[in-house]
C-alpha positions in Angstrom: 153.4 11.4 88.9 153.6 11.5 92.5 152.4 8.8 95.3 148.5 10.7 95.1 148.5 10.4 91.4 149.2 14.0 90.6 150.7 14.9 87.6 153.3 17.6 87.4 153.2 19.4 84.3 155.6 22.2 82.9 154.1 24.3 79.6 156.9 25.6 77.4 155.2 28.7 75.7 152.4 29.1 78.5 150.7 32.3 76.9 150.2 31.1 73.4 147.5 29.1 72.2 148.5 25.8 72.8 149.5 26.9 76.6 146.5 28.8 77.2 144.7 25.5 76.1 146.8 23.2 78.7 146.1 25.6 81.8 142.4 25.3 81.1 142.4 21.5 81.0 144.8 21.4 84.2 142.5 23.9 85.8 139.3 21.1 85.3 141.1 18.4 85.8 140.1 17.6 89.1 143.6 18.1 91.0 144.8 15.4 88.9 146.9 17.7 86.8 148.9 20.9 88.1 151.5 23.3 87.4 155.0 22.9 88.4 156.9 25.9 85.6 155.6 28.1 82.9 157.8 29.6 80.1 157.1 32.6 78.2 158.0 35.0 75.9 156.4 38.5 75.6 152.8 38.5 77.4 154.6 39.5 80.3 150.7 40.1 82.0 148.6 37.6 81.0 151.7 35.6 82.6 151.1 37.1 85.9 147.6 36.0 85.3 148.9 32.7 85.1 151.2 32.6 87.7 148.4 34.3 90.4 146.2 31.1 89.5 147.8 28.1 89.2 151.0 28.6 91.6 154.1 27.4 89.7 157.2 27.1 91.0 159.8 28.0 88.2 159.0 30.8 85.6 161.2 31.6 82.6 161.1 34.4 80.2 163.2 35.2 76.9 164.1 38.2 78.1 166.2 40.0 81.6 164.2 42.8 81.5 161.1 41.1 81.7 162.7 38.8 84.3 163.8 41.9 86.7 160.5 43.5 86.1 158.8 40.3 87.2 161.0 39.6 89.8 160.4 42.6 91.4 156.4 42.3 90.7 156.3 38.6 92.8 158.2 40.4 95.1 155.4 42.6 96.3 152.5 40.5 95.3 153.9 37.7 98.3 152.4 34.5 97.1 152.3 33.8 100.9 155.9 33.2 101.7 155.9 30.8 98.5 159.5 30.9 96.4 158.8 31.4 92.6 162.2 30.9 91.2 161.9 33.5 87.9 164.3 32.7 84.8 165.3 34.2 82.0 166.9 33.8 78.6 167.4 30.8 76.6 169.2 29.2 79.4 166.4 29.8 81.9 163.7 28.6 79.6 166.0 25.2 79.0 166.1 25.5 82.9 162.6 25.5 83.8 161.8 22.7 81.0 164.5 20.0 82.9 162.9 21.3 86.3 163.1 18.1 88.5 159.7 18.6 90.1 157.9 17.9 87.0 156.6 14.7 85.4 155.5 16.0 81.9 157.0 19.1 79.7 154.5 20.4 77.0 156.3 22.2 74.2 154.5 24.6 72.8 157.2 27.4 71.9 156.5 28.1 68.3 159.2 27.9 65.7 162.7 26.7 65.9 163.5 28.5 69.4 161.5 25.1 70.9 164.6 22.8 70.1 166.8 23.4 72.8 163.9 23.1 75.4 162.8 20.2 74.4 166.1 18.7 74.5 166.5 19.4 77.8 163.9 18.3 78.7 163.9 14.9 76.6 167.5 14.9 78.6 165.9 15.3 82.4 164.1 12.2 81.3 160.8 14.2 80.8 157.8 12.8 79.2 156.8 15.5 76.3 153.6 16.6 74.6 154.8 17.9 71.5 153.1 20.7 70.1 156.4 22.4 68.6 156.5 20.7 65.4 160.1 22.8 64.7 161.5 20.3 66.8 161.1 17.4 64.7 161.3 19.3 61.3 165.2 20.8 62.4 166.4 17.5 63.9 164.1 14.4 63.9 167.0 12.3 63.9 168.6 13.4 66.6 165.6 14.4 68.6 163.9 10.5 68.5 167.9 9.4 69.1 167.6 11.1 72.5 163.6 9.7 73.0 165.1 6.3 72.7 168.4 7.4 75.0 166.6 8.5 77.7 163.6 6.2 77.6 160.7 8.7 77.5 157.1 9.3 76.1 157.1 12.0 73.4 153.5 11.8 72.7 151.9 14.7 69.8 149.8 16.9 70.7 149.0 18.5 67.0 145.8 17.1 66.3 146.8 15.3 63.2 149.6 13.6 64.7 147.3 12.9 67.9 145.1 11.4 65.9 147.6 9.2 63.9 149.2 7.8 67.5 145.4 6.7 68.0 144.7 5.3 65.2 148.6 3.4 65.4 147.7 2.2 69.0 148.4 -1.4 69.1 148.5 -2.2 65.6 151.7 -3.9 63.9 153.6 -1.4 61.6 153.4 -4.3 58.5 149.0 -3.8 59.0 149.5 -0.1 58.0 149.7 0.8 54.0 149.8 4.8 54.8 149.1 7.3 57.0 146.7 10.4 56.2 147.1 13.7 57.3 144.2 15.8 57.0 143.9 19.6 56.5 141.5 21.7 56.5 142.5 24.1 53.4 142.7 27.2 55.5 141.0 31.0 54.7 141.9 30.5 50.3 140.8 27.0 50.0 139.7 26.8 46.4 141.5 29.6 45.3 143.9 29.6 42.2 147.1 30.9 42.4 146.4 33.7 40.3 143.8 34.4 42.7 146.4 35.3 45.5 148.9 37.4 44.8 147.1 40.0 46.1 145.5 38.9 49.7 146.5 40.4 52.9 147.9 39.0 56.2 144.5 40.0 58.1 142.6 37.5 55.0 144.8 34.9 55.9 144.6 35.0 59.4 140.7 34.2 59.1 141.1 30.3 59.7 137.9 28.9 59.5 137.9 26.4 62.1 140.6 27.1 64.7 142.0 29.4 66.6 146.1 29.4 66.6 148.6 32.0 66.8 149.3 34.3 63.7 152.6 32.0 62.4 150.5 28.9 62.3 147.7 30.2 60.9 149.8 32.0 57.7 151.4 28.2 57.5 147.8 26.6 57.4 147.1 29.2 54.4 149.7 28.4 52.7 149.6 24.5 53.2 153.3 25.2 54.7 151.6 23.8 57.9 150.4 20.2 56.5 154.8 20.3 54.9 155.9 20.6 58.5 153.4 18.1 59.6 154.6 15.5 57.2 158.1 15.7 58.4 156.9 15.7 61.6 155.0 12.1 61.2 158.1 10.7 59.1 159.9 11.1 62.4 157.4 10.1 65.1 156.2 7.4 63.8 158.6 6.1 61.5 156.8 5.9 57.7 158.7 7.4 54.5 157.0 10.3 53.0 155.5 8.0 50.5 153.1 6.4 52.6 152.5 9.9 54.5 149.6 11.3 52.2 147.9 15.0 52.9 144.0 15.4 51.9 142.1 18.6 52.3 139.0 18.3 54.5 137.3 21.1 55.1 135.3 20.8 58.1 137.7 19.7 60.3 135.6 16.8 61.7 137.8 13.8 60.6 141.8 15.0 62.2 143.9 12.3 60.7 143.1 8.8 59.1 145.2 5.5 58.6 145.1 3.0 55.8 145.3 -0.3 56.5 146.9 -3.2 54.3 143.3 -4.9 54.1 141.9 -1.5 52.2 139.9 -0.5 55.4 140.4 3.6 56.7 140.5 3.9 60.4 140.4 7.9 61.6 140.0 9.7 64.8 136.8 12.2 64.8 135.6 15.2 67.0 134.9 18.6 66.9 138.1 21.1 65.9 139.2 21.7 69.6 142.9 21.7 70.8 141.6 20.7 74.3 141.2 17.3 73.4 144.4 15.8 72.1 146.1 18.4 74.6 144.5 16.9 77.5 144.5 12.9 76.1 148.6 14.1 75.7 148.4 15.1 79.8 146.4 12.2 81.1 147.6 8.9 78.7 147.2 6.6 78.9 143.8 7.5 80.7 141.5 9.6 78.8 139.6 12.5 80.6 136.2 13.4 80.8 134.1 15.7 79.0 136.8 17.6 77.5 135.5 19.1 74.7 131.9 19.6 73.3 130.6 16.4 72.3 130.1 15.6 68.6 126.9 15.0 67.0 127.1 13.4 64.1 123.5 13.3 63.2 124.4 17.3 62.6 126.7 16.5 60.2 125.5 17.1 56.4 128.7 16.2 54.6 132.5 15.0 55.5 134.4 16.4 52.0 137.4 15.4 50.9 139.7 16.9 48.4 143.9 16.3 46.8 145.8 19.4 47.8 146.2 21.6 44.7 150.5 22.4 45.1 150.3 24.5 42.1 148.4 27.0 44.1 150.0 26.0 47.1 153.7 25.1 46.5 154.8 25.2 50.1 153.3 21.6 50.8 155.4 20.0 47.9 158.4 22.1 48.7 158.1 20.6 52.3 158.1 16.7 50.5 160.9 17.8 48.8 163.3 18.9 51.7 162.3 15.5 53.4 163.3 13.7 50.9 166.5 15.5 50.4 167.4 15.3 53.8 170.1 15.8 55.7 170.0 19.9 56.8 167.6 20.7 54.5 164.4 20.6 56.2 166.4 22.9 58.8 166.6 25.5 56.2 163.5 25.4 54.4 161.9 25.5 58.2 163.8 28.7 59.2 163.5 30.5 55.3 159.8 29.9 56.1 159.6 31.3 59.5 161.5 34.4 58.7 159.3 35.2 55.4 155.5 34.0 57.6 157.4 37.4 59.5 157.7 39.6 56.7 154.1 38.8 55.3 153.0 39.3 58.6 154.3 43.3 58.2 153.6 43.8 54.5 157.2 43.3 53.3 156.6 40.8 50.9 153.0 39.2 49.2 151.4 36.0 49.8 153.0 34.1 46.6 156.9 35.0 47.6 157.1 33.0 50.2 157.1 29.3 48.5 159.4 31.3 45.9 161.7 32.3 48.4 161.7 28.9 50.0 162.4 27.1 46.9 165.7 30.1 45.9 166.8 29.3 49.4 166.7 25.3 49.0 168.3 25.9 45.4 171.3 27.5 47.4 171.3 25.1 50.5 174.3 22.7 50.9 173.0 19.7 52.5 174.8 18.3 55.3 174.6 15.9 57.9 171.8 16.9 60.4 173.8 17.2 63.5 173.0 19.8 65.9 175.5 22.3 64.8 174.8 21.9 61.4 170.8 22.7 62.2 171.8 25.3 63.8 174.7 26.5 61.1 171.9 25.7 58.6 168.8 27.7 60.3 171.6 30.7 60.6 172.1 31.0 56.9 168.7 30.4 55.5 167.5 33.0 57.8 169.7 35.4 56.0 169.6 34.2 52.7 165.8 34.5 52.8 166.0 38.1 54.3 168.5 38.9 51.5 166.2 37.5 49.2 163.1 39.3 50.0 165.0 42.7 50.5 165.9 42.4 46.8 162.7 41.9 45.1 159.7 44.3 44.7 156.2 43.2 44.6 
């Protein structure tokens, strides 16, 4: 934050849903928020979009040609004698998240290609919003090692994990008896599992209550989501899995709850909107006004709660599983996952391989230490394995 109280922010995946989100809470936030880098992958022109309104001064893209082709585009827009310093590859995206002129790095780059940013970002003594849950999933351990190295914030911006930290606020660790992750069920909620072998990729991208890319929305239908989320708490705020509990909620109203040791349930309520814990992410410890739409409760007719039915939805208890295992194995079941959400995605295999798949792949995994190399050495060969996997079975 500089000496007018201006917050430099940096948005690691700037085009997805998450970024999108952030640039329209900087862009009402009064001046009190602005842009200093974007990083993006493939929407090359809703980037320039981006980078015509709110001025950055690094951009990075995954790819050269995009880079020269955008390059050359600044070039003869002018941005008034203004340097835009354009990056590209890995490098360039781990580039613009350490960029010195910012105060706060949102990482937002789905899947297992947000580690390294983050990193270097957590190792430029950035404060992080957290939206790339991958990061924690691969390599808690080492990730929270370099949190406590470096001496930064890493604050979540899922909205379970948001709603945990404000429920946690100020409390001792010994008041809490369990943490509660809530989830809304996604598109088949209710289904059985003989129910599902035959639904498409456009049935499960019909979320019911939010809007999120097409990876995270297969993960929320297949409860694969609320098993990354689980890691993910283990590791930010410290609880073994069995006082991390999952309960279906359907409407979305209620984001996370925590149990205290005195039997009383304290949870963080609004209406399903990513704009709010993005922006309480941005601005803490300050909150922001007006946000999101207010909620009325007097509309409510019913807050629902139900256990998660695993039989129907493995992926959640396969997810338990590679926590408690350990080690490299949440690496692998992570990367298995995001290569077979891929193959859904194009027809290649049905909705009830992928927990299938997961589980051969965990059954061949050799668990090592999670250092960085062996997350990496680990997402490598589950990758493959899974690929190998699908490729031999017809559905």
């Amino acid at each position: 934050m500089d000496s007018s109280g201006v917050r430099h922010i940096t948005i690691l995946g700037s085009t997805g849903s998450i970024g999108k989100s952030a640039l329209e809470v900087i862009a009402a936030s009064g001046g009190r928020l602005k842009v200093a880098a974007l990083a993006a992958n493939k929407s090359i022109e809703l980037l320039k979009q981006q980078i015509l309104t709110f001025r950055p001064e690094v951009v990075a893209v995954a790819e050269e040609k995009s880079a020269i082709a955008l390059r050359q585009w600044v070039k003869e827009a002018g941005f008034n004698g203004r340097e835009l310093k354009i990056l590209s590859s890995q490098e360039g995206v781990c580039e613009a998240a350490a960029y010195d002129k910012a105060d706060f790095v949102i990482s937002a780059i789905v899947g297992a290609s947000g580690l390294r940013p983050t990193l270097a970002a957590i190792r430029a003594a950035k404060d992080i919003g957290l939206a790339n849950k991958e990061t924690l999933v691969m390599a808690g351990a080492v990730v929270m090692d370099e949190v406590k190295r470096y001496n930064v914030k890493m604050l979540p911006v899922d909205s379970e994990h948001s709603a945990i930290f404000q429920c946690l606020e100020g409390r001792p660790k010994g008041h809490i008896r369990r943490l509660i992750l809530t989830a809304s069920g996604g598109p088949f909620f209710g289904r059985r599992k003989d129910e599902l072998s035959n639904v498409t990729a456009a049935d499960a991208l019909k979320h019911p209550n939010w809007s999120m890319g097409s990876k995270v929305t297969i993960d929320s239908a297949t409860l694969m989501n609320k098993g990354l989320e689980v890691i993910e708490a283990h590791h930010l705020f410290g609880f073994l899995p069995e006082s991390i509990d999952v309960l279906i909620h359907p409407q979305s109203i209620i984001h996370s709850m925590v149990e205290l040791i005195d039997g009383s349930i304290i949870g963080q309520l609004s209406v399903p909107d990513m704009k709010g814990p993005i922006a309480y992410a941005m601005s803490y410890p300050q909150r922001m006004n007006n946000v999101i739409k207010r909620l009325c409760l007097e509309e409510i007719s019913a807050l629902t709660f139900h256990k998660p039915d695993t039989e129907s939805f493995p992926c959640l208890k396969l997810a338990y599983e590679a926590l408690a295992s350990g080690g490299t194995m949440p690496a692998a079941v992570n990367a298995a996952n995001e290569e077979l959400v891929k193959l859904f995605l194009k027809g290649m295999i049905n909705f009830t391989q992928i927990p299938v798949i997961i589980e051969e792949v965990m059954m061949k995994h050799n668990v090592t230490g999670a250092t960085l190399d062996a997350v990496f050495e680990a997402d490598k060969r589950a990758r493959n394995e899974a690929k190998k996997i699908a490729a031999a079975e017809v559905f």
